[in-house]
C-alpha positions as CSV (number, residue, x, y, z in Angstrom):
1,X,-42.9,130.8,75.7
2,X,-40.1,131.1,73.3
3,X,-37.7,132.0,76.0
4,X,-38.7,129.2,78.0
5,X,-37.4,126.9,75.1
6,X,-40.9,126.4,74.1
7,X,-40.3,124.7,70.3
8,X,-42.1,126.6,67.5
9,X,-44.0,123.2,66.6
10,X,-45.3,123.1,70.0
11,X,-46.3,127.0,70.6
12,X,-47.7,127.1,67.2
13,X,-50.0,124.0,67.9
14,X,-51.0,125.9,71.7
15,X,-51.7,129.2,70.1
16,X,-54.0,127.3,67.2
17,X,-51.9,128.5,64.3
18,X,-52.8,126.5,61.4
19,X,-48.6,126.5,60.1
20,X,-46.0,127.1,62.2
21,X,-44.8,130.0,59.5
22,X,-47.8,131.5,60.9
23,X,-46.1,131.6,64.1
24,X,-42.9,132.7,63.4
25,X,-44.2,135.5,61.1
26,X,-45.9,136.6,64.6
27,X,-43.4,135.6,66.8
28,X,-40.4,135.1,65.4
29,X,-38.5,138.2,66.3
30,X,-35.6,137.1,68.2
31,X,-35.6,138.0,72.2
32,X,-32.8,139.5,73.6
33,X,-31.2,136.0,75.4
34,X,-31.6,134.4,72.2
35,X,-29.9,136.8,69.8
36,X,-27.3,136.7,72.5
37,X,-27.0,133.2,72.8
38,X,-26.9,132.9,68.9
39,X,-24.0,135.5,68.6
40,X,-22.5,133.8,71.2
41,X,-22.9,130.1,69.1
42,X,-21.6,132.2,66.2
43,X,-18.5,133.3,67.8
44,X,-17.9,130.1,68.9
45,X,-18.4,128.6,65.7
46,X,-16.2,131.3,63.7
47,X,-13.7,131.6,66.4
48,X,-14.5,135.1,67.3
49,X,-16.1,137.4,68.9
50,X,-17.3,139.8,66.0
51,X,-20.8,138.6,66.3
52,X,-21.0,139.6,70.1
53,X,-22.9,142.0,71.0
54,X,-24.2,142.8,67.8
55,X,-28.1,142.5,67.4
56,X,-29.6,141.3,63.8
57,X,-30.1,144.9,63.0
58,X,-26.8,146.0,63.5
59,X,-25.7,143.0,61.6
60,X,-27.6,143.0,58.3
61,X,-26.6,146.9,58.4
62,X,-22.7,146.1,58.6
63,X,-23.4,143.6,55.9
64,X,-22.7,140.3,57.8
């Protein structure tokens, strides 16, 4: 659903959840396109391309 720009809200109402936390705690994990996309939107942002390629593991372990 997520990948399919599904909003949280709206999965989190489908699946029952009582709190969208409930959700992400679940779900939240980013998929591969979206950590992408987001290091791509980072790069962007910051003007480089440090974040690319780089998955949230790999990040928090180099300490950015």
């Amino acid at each position: 659903m997520f990948d399919a720009g599904v909003p949280l809200e709206v999965a989190s109402g489908r699946l029952g959840h009582s709190t969208i936390r409930t959700t992400s705690d679940v779900y939240g994990r980013l998929s591969e396109p979206a950590d992408r996309k987001a290091a791509a939107a980072l790069g962007d942002l910051f003007g480089s391309d440090h974040f690319s390629g780089q998955t949230p593991d790999k990040l928090a372990a180099a300490g950015a």
